[in-house]
DRENDO-1510 file (C-alpha; in Angstrom, 1 decimal, always signed):
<recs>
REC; n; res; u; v; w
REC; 1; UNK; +8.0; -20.7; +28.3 .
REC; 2; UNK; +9.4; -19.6; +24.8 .
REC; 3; UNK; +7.7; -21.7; +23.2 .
REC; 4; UNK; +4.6; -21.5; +24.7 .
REC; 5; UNK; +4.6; -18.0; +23.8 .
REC; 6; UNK; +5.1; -18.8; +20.4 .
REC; 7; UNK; +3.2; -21.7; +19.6 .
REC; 8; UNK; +0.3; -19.4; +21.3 .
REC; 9; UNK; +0.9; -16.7; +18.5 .
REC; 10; UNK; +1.1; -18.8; +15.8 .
REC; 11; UNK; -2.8; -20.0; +16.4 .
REC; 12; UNK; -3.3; -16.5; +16.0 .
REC; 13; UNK; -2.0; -15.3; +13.1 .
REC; 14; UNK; -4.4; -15.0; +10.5 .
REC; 15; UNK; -4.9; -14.1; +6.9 .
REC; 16; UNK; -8.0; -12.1; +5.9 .
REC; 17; UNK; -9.3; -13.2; +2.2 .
REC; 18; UNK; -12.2; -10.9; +0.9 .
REC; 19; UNK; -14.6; -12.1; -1.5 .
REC; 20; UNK; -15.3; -10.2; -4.7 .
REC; 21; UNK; -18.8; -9.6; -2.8 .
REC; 22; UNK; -17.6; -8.5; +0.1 .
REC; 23; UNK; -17.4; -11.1; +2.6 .
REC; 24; UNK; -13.8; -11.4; +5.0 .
REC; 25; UNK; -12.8; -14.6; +5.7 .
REC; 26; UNK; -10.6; -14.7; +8.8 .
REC; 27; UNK; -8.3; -17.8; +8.6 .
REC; 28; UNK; -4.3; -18.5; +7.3 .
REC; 29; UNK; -4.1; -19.2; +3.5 .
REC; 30; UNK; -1.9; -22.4; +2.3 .
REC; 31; UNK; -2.0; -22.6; -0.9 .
REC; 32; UNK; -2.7; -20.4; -3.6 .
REC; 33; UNK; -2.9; -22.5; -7.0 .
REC; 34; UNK; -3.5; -21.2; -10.7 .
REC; 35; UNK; -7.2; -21.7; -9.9 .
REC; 36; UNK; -7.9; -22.0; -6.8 .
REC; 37; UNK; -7.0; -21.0; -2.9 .
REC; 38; UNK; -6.8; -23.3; -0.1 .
REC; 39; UNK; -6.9; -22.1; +3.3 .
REC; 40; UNK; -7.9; -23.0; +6.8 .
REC; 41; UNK; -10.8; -21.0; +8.3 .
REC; 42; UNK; -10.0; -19.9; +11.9 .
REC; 43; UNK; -12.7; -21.4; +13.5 .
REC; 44; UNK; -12.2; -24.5; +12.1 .
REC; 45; UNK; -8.7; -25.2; +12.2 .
REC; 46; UNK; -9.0; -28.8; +11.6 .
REC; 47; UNK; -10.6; -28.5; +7.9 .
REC; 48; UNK; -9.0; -27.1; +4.9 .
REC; 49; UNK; -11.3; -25.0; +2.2 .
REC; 50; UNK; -11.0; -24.1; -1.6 .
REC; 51; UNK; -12.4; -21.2; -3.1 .
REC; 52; UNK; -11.9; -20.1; -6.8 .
REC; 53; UNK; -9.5; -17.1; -7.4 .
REC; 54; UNK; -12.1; -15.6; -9.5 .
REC; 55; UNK; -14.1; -14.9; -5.9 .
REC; 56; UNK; -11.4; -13.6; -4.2 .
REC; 57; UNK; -10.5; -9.9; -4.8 .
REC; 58; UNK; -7.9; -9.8; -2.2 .
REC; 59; UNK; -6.2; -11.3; +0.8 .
REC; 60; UNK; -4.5; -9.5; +3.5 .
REC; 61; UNK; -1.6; -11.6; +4.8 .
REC; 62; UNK; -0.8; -11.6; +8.5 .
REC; 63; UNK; +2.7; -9.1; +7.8 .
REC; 64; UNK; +0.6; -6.7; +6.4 .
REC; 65; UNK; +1.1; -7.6; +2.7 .
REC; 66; UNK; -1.7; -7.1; +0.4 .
REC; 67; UNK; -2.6; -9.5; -2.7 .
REC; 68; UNK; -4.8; -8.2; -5.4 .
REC; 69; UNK; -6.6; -10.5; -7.7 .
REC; 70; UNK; -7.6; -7.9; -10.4 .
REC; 71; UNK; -8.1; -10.0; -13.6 .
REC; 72; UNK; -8.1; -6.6; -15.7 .
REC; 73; UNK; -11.7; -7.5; -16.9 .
REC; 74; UNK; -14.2; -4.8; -16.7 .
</recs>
């Protein structure tokens, strides 16, 4: 029954990854690389996706935590 319980809220847990134009991604992030970020999308949890860090202007981790990625050029 444990388990159950947890297995059940580890499908939910998600990240949230917002693009530099705007657009949330809902999903749980893997990896994230010097260049790139993998994650799986959460409607899809069967493929894994890449997305240049220069898109993404922050993810929102499933604890709360917040990533910024503010390359300091304006």
């Amino acid at each position: 029954m444990i388990v159950a319980v947890l297995c059940g809220q580890c499908l939910y847990s998600q990240d949230i990854i917002i693009t530099k134009d705007s657009k949330k991604i809902d999903g749980k992030v893997i990896e994230i690389g010097v260049e790139n970020l993998k994650y799986i999308p959460k409607d899809i949890p069967t493929l894994e996706y890449v997305i240049p860090k220069t898109q993404v202007f922050s993810i929102v981790f499933e604890n709360g935590k917040v990533e910024l990625f503010d390359e300091g050029k304006r």
